[in-house]
C-alpha positions as CSV (number, residue, x, y, z in Angstrom):
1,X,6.6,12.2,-15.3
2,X,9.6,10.2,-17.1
3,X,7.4,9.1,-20.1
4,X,4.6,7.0,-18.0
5,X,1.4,7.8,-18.2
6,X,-0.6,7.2,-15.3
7,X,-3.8,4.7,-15.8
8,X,-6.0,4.6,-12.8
9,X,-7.0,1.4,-12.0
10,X,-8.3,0.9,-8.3
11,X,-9.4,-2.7,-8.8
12,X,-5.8,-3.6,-10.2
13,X,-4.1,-1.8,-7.0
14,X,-6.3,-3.1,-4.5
15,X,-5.5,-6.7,-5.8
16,X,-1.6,-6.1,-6.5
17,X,-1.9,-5.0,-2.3
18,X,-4.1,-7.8,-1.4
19,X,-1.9,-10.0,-2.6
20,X,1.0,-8.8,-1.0
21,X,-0.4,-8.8,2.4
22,X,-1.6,-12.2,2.0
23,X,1.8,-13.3,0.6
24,X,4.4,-11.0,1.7
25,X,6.7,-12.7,-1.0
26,X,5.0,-11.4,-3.7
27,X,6.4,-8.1,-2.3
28,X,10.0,-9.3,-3.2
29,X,9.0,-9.5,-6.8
30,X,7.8,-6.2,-7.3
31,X,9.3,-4.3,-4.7
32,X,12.3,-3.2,-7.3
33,X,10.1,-2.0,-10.1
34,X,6.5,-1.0,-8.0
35,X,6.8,2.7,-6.5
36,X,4.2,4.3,-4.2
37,X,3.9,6.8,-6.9
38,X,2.5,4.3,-9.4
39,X,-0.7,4.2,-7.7
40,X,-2.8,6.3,-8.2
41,X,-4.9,6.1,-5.1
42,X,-3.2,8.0,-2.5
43,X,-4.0,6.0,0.2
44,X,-3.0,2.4,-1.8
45,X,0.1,4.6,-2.1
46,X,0.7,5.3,1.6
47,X,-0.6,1.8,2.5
48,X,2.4,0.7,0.3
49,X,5.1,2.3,1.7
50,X,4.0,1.1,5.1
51,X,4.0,-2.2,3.9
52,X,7.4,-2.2,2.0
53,X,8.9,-0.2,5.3
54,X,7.0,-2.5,7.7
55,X,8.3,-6.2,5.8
56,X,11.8,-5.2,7.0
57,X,11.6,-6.2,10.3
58,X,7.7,-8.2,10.3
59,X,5.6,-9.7,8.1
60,X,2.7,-7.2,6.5
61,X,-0.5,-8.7,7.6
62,X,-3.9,-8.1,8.1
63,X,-3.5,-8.3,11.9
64,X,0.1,-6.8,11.5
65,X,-1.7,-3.5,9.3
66,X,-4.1,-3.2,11.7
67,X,-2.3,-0.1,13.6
68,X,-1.9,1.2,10.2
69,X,-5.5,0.9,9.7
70,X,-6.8,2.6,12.9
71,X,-4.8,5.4,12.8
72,X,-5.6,6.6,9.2
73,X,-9.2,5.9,10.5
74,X,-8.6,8.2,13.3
75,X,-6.8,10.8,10.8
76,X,-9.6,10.7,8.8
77,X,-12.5,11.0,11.3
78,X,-10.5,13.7,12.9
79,X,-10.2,15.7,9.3
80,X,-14.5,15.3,8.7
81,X,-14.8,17.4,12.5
């Protein structure tokens, strides 16, 4: 694990993504240090990656995540039957 300890914190992750997908640039500051595998909610740490992947050609947003949204939805519904 390269000496870090992992310290769950979903209120911390939620607003460190919140943030980003209300200000995209906030992503620029992070995006060298913050790794999907620093969160320790796995779907903050998909949601991540689809935003850091999704800010190269469009800005992350709520309307923009939408399709993201839906189709874990769908994933997740379809997992339950």
């Amino acid at each position: 694990m390269d000496n870090f300890e992992i310290f769950t914190n979903l209120e911390a992750e939620t607003a460190v993504l919140g943030t980003i997908i209300m200000n995209n640039d906030f992503l620029r500051k992070v995006e060298d240090i913050l790794e999907s595998k620093h969160f320790a909610n796995e779907f903050h740490a998909k949601l991540y990656v689809h935003i850091v992947k999704m800010t190269v050609e469009r800005p992350a947003t709520q309307i923009t995540l939408k399709e993201f949204f839906v189709l874990i939805i769908n994933r997740t519904i379809l997992q339950i039957y």
